[in-house]
Backbone as a chain_set.jsonl record, in Angstrom:
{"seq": "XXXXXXXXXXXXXXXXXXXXXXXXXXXXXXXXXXXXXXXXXXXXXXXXXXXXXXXXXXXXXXXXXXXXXXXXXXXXXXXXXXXXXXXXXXXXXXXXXXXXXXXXXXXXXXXXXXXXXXXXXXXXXXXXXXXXXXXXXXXXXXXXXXXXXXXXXXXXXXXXXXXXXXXXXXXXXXXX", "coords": {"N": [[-6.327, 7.234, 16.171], [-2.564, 6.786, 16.417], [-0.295, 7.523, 14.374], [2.7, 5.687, 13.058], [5.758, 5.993, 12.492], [8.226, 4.712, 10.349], [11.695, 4.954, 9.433], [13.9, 4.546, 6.971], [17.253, 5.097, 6.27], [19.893, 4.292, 5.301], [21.865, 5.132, 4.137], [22.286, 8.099, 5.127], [21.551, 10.558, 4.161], [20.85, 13.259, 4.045], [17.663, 16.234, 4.063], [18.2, 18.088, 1.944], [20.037, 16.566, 0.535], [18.263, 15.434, -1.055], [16.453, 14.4, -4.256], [14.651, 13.817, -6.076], [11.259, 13.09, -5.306], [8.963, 10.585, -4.406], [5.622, 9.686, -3.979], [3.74, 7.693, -2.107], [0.57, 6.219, -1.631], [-1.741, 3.951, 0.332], [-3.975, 1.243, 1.659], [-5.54, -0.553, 4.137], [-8.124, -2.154, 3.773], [-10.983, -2.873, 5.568], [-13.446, -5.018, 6.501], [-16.698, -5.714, 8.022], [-16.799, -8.585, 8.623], [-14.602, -9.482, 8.997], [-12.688, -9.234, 7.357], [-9.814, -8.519, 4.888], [-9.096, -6.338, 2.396], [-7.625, -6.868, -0.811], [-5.318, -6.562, -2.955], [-4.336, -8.468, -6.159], [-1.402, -9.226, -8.272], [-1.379, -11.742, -10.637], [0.34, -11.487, -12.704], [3.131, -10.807, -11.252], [2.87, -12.041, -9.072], [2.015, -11.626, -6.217], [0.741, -10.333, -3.436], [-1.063, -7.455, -2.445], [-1.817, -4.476, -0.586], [-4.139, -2.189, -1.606], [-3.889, 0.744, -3.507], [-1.68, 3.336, -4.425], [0.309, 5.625, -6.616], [0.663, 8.987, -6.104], [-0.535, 11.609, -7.897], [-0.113, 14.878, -9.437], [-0.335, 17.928, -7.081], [-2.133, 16.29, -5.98], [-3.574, 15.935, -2.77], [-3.082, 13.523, 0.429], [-5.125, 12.192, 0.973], [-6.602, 12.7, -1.144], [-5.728, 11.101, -2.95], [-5.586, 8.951, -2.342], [-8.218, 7.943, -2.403], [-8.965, 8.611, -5.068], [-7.174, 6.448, -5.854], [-8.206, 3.891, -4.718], [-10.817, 3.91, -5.749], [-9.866, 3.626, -8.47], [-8.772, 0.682, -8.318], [-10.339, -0.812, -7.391], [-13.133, -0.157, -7.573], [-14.517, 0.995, -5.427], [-15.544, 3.682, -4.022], [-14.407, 5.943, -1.544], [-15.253, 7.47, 1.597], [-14.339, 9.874, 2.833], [-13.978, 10.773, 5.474], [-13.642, 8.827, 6.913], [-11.596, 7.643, 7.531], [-8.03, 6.469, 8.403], [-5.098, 8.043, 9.125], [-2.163, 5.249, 9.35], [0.235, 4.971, 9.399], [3.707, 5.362, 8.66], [6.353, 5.092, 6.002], [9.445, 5.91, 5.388], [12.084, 5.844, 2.541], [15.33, 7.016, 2.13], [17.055, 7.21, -0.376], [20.095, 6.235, -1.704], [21.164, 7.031, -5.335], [18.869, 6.3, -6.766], [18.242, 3.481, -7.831], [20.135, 3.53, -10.4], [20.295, 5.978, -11.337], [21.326, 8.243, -10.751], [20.425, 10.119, -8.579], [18.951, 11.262, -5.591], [16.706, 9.922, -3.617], [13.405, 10.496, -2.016], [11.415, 8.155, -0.765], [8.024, 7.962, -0.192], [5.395, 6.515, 1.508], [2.368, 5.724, 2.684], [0.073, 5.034, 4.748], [-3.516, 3.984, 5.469], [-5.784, 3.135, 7.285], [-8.834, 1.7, 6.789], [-12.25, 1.51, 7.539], [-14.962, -0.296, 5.851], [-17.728, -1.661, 4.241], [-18.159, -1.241, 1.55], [-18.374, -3.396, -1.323], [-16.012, -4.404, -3.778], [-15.7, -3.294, -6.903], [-16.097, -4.374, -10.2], [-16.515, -3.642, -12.23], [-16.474, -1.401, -12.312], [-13.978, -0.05, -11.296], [-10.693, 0.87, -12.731], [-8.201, 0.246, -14.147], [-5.041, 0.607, -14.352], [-2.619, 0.296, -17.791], [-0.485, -1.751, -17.423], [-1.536, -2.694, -14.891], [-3.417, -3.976, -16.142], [-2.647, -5.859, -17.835], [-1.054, -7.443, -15.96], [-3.144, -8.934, -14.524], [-4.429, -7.81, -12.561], [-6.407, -8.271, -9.472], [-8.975, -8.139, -7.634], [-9.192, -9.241, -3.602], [-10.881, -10.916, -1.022], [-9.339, -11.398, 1.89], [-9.254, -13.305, 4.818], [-8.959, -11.675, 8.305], [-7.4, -13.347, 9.978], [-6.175, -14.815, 8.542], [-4.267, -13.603, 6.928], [-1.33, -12.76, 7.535], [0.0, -15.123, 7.288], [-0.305, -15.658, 4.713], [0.699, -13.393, 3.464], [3.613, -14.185, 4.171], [3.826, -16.805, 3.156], [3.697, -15.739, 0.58], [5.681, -14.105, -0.243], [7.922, -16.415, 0.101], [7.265, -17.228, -2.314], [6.925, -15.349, -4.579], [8.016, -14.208, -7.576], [9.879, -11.843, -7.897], [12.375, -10.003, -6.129], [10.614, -8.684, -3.284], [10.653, -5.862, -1.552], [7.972, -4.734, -0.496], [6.778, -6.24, 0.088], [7.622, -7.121, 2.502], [7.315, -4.645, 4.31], [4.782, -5.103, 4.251], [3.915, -7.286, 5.996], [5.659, -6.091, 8.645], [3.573, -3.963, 8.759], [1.021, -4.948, 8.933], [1.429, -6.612, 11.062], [2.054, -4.068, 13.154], [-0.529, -3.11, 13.142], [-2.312, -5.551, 13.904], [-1.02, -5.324, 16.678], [-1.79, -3.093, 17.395], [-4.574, -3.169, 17.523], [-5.123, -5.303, 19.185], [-7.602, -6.918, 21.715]], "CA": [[-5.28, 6.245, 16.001], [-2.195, 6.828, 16.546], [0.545, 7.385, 13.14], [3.391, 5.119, 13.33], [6.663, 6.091, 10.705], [9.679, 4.272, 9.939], [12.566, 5.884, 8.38], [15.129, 3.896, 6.033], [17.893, 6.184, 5.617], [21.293, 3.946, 5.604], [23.591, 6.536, 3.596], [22.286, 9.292, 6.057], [21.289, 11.187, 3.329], [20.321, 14.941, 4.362], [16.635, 16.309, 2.965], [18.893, 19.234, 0.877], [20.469, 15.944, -0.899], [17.62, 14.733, -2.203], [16.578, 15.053, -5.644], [13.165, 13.627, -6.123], [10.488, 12.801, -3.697], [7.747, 9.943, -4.857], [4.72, 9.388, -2.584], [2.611, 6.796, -2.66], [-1.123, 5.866, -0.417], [-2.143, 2.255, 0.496], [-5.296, 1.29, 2.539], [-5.902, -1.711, 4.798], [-9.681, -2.076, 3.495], [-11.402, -4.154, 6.495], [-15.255, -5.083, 6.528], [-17.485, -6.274, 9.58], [-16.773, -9.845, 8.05], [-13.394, -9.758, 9.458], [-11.886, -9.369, 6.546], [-9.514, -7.358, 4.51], [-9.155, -6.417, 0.509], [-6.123, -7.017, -1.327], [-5.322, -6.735, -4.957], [-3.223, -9.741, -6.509], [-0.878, -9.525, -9.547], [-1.039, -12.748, -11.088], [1.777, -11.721, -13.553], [3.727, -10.701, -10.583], [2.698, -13.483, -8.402], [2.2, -11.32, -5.521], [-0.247, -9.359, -2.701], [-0.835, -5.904, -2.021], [-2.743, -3.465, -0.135], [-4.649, -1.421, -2.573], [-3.079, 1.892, -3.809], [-0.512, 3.719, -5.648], [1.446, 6.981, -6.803], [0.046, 10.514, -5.888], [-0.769, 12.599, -9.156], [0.379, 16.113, -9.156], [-0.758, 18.428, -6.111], [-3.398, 15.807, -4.473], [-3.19, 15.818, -1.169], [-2.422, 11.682, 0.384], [-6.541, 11.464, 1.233], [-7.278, 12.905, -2.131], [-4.831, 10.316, -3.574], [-6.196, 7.196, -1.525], [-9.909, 7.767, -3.051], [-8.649, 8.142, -6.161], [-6.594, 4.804, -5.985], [-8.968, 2.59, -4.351], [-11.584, 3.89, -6.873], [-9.224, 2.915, -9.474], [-8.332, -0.705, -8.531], [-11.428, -1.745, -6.831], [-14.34, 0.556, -7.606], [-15.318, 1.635, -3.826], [-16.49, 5.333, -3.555], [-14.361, 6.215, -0.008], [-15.911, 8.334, 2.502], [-12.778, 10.679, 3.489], [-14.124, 11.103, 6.922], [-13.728, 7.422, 7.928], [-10.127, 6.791, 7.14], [-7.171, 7.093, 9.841], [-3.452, 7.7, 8.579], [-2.129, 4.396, 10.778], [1.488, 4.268, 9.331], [4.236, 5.93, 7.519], [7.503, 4.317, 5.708], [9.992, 6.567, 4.184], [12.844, 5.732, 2.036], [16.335, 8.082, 1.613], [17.773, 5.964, -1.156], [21.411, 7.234, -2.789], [21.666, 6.792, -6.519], [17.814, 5.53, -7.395], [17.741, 2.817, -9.48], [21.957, 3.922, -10.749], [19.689, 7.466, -12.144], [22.395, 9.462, -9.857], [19.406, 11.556, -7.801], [18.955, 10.859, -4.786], [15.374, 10.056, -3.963], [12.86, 9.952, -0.644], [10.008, 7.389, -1.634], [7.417, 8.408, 0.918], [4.441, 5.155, 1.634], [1.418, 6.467, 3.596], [-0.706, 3.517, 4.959], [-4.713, 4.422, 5.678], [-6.79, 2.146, 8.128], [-10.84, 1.887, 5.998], [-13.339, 0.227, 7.658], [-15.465, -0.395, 4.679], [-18.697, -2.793, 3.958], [-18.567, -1.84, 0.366], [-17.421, -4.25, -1.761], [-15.511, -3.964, -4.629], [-16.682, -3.436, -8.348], [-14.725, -4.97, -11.094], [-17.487, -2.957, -13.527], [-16.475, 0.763, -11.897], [-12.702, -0.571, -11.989], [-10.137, 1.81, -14.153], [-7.202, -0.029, -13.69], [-3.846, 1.042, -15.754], [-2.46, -0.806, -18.315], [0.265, -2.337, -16.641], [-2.396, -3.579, -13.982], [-4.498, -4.793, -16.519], [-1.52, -6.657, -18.249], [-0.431, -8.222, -14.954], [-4.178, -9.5, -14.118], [-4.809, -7.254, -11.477], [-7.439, -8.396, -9.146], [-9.612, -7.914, -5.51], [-9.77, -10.956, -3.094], [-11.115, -10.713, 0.033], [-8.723, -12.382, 2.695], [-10.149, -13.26, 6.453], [-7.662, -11.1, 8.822], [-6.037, -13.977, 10.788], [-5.245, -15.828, 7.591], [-3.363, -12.768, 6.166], [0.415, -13.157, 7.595], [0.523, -16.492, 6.937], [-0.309, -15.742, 3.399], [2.03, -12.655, 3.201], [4.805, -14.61, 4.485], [3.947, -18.051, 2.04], [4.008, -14.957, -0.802], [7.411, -13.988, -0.041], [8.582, -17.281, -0.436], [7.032, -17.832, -3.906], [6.618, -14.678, -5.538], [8.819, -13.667, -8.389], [10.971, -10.817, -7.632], [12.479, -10.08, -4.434], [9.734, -7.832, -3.399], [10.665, -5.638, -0.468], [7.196, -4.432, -0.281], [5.917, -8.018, 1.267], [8.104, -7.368, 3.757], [6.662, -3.789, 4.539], [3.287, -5.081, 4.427], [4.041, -7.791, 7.266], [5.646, -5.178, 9.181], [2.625, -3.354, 9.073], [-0.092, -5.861, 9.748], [2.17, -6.969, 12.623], [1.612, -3.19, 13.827], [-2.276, -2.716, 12.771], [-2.621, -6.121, 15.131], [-0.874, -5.046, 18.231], [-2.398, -1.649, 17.669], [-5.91, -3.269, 17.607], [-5.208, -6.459, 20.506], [-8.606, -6.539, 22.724]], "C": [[-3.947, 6.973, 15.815], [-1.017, 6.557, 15.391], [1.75, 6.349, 13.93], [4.524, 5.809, 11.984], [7.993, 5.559, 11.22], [10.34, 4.497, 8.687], [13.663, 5.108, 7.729], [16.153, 4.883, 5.383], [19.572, 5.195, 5.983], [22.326, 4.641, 4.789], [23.412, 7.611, 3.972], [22.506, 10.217, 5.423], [20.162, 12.237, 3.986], [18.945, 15.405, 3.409], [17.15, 17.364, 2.304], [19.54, 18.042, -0.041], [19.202, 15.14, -1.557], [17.006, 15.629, -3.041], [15.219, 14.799, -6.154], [12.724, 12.822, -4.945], [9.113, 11.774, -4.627], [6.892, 9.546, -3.373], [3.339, 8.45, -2.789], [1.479, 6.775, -1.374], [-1.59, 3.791, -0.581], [-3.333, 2.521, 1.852], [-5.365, -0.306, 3.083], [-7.223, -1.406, 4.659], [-9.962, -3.163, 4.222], [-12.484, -3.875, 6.513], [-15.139, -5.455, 7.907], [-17.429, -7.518, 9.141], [-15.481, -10.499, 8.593], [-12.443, -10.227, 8.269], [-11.284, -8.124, 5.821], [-9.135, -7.544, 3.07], [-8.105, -6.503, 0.369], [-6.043, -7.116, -2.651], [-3.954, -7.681, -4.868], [-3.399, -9.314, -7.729], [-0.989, -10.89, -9.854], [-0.291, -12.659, -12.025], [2.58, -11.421, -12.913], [4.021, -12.025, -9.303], [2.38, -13.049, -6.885], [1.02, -10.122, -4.803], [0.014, -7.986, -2.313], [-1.453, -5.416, -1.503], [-3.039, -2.375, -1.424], [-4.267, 0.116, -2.629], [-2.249, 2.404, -4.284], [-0.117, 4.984, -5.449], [0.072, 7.904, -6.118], [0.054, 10.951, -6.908], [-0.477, 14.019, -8.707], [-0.47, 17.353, -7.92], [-2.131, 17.947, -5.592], [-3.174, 15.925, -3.355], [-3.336, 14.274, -0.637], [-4.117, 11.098, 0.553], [-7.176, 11.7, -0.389], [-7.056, 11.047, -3.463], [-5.36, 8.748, -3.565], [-7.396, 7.184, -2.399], [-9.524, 7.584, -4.061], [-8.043, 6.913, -6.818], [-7.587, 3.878, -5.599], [-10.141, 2.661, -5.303], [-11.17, 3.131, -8.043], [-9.043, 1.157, -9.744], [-9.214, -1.625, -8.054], [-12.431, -1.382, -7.433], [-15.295, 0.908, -6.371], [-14.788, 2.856, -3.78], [-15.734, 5.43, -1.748], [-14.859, 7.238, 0.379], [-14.294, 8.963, 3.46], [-12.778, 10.838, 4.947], [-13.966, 9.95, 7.72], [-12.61, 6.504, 7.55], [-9.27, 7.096, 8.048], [-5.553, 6.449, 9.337], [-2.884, 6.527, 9.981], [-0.406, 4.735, 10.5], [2.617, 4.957, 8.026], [5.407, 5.356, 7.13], [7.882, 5.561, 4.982], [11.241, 5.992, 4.126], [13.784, 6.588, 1.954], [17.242, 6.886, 0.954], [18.363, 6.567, -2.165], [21.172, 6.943, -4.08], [20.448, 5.88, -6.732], [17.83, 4.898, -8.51], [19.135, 3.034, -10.184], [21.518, 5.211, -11.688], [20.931, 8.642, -11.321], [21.458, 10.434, -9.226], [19.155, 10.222, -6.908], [17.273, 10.599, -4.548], [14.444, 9.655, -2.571], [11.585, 9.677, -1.799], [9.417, 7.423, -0.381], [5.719, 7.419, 0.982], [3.855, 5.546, 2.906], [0.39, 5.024, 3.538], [-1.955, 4.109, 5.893], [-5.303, 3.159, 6.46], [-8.215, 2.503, 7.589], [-11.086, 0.64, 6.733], [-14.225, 0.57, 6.809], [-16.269, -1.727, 4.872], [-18.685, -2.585, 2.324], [-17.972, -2.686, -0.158], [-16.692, -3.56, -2.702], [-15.72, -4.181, -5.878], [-16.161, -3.579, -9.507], [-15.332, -3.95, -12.133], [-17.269, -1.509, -13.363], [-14.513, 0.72, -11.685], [-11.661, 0.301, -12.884], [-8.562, 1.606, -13.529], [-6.313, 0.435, -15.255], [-3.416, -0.11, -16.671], [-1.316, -1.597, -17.857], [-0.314, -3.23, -15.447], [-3.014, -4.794, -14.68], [-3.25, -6.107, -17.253], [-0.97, -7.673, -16.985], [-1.909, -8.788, -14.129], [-4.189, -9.25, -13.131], [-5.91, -7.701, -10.651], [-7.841, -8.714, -7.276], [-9.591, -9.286, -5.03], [-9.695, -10.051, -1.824], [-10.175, -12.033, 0.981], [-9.216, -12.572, 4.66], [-8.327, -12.78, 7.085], [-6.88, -12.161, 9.386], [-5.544, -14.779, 9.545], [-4.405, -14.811, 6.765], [-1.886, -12.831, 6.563], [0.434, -14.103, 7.156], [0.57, -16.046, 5.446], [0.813, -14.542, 2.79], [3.095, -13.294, 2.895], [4.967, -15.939, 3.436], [4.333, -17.234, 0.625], [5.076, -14.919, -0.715], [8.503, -14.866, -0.219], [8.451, -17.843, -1.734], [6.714, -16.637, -5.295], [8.279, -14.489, -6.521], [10.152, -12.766, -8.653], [11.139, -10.844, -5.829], [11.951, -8.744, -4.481], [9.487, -7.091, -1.815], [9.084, -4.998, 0.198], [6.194, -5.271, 0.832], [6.481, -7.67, 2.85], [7.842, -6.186, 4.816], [5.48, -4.234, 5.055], [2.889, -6.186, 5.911], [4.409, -6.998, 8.348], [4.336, -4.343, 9.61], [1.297, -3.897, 9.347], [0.151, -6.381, 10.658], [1.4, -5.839, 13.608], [0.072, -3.015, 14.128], [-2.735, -4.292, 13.925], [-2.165, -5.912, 16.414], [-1.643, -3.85, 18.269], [-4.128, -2.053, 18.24], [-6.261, -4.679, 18.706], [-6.328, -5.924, 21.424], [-9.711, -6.02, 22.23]], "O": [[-4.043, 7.896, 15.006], [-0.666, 5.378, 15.347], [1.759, 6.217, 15.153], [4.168, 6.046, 10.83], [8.634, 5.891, 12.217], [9.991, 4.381, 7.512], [14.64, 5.252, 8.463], [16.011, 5.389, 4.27], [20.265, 5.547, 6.937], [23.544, 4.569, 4.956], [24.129, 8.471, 3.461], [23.465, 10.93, 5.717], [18.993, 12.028, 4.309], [18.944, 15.099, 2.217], [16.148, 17.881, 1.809], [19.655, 18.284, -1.243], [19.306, 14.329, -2.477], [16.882, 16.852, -2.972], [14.671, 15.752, -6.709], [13.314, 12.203, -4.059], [8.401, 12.358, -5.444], [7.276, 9.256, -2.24], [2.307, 8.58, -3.447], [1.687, 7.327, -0.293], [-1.632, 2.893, -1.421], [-3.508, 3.456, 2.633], [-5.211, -1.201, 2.252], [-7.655, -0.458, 5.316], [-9.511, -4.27, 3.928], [-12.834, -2.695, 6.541], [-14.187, -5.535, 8.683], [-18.6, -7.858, 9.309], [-15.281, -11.713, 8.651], [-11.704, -11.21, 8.209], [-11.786, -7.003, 5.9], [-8.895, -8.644, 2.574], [-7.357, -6.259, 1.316], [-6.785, -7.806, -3.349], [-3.013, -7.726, -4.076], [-4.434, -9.052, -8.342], [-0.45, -11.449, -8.899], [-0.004, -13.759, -12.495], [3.574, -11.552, -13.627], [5.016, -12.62, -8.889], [2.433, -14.001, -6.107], [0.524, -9.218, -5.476], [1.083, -7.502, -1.942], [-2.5, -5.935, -1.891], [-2.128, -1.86, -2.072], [-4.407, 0.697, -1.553], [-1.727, 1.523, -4.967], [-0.135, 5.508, -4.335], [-1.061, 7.557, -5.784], [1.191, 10.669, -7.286], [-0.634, 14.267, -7.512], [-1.624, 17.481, -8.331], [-2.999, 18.618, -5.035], [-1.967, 16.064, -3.155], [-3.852, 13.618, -1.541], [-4.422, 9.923, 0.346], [-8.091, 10.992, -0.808], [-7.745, 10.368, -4.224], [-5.472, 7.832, -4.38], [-7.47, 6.239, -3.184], [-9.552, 6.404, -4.411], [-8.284, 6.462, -7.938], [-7.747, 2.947, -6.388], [-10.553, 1.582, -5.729], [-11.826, 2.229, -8.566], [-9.12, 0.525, -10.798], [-9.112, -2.848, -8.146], [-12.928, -2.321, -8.054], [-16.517, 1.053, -6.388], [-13.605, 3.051, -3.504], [-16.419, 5.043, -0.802], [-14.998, 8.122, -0.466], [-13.574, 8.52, 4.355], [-11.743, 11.013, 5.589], [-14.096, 9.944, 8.944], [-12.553, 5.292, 7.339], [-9.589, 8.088, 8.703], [-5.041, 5.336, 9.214], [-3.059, 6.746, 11.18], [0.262, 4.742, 11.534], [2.378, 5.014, 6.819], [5.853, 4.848, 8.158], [7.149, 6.195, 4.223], [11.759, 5.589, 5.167], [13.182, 7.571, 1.522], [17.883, 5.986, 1.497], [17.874, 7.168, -3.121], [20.551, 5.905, -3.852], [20.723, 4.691, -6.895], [17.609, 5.256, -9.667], [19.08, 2.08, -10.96], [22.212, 5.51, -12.66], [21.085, 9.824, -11.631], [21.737, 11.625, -9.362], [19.128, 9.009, -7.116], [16.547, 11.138, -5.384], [14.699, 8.578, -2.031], [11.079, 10.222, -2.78], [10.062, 6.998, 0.578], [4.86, 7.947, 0.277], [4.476, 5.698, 3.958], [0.099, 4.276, 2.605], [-1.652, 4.663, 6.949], [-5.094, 2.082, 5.902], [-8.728, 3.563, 7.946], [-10.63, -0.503, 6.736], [-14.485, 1.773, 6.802], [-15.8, -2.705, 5.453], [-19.11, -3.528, 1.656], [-16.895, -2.977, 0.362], [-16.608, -2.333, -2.657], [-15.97, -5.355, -6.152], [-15.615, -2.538, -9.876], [-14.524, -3.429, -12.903], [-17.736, -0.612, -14.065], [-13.911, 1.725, -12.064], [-12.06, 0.338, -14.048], [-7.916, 2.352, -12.793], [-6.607, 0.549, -16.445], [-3.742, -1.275, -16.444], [-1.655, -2.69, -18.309], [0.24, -4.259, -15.061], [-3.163, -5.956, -14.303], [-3.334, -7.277, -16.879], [-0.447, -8.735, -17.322], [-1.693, -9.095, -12.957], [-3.996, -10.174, -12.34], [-6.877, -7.437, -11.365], [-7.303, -9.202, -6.282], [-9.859, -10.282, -5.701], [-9.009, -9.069, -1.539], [-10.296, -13.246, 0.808], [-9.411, -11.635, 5.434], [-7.199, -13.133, 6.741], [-5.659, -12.01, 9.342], [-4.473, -15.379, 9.633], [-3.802, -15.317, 5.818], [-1.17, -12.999, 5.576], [1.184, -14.048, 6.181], [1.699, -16.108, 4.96], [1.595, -14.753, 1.863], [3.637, -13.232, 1.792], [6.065, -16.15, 2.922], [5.022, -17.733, -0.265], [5.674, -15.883, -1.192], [9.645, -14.541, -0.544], [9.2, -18.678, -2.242], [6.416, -16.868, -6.467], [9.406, -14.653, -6.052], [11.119, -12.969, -9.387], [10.541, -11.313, -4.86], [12.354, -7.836, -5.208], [8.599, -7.427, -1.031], [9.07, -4.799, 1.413], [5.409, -5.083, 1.761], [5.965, -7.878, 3.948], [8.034, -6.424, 6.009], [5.089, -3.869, 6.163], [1.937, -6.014, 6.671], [3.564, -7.03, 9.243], [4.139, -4.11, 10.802], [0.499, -3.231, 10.007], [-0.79, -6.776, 11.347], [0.563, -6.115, 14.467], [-0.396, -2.809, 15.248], [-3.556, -4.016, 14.799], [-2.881, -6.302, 17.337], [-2.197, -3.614, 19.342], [-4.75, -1.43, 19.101], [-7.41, -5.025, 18.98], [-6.246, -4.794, 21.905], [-10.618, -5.667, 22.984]]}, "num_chains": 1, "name": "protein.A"}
């Protein structure tokens, strides 16, 4: 499969000006059911592809197992994952911290039958505080539901709008 990356750099910010680098892993988890996993905040109000930060010198597959372990409890098999999609950020004055900062969003294609195990689970406390939790969504009903999130979640949450972007791609990529 074939990587895809889009670059967000509107203050054409040079990689000598930046100042920190965050990198996160996400996984489109799809079964033979025709469906795909998703963790929902219910104190956020809002869907996600399963995944998170990088911890200090993982590497982005080490990172993925370790996240989807975390928020689901599925055991990945490193050999049956395929980087589909990359987003990076060059964003001046993070947050008004004065460092400049590339936020770097690595997106994994899993085909996966396991499920997910609320009992093997080791979600943070901030997850657990915001009622973190798996739902299985059938793939053609997922934009629609992206796009109904976006109109009702909580914050303006440019991430929704990433994640349509990228299930847009992951269906033309996979048409036929």
């Amino acid at each position: 499969m074939k990587t895809i990356e889009k670059i967000y750099n509107y203050d054409n910010i040079t990689p000598d000006e930046i100042d920190e680098k965050t990198t996160r892993v996400r996984a489109l988890l799809i079964n033979s059911k025709n469906e795909i996993l998703m963790c929902y905040s219910n104190g956020l109000q809002h869907y996600e592809f399963p995944g998170g930060h990088l911890e200090e010198n993982e590497t982005l597959e080490e990172g993925l197992k370790r996240e989807i372990l975390e928020e689901t409890g599925i055991v990945l098999d490193l050999e049956k994952i395929d980087l589909f999609y990359a987003i990076k950020y060059y964003c001046k004055n993070y947050h008004n911290t004065k460092k400049n900062r590339l936020v770097e969003i690595y997106y994994y294609v899993v085909y996966c039958d396991s499920t997910y195990d609320d009992s093997k689970k080791q979600l943070d406390s901030n997850e657990i505080i915001q009622n973190y939790e798996c739902q299985y969504i059938n793939v053609d009903d997922l934009k629609n539901i992206l796009i109904e999130n976006k109109k009702t979640t909580k914050e303006n949450n440019s991430a929704l709008d990433d994640m349509i972007l990228i299930w847009d791609e992951f269906l033309k990529a996979n048409k036929g």
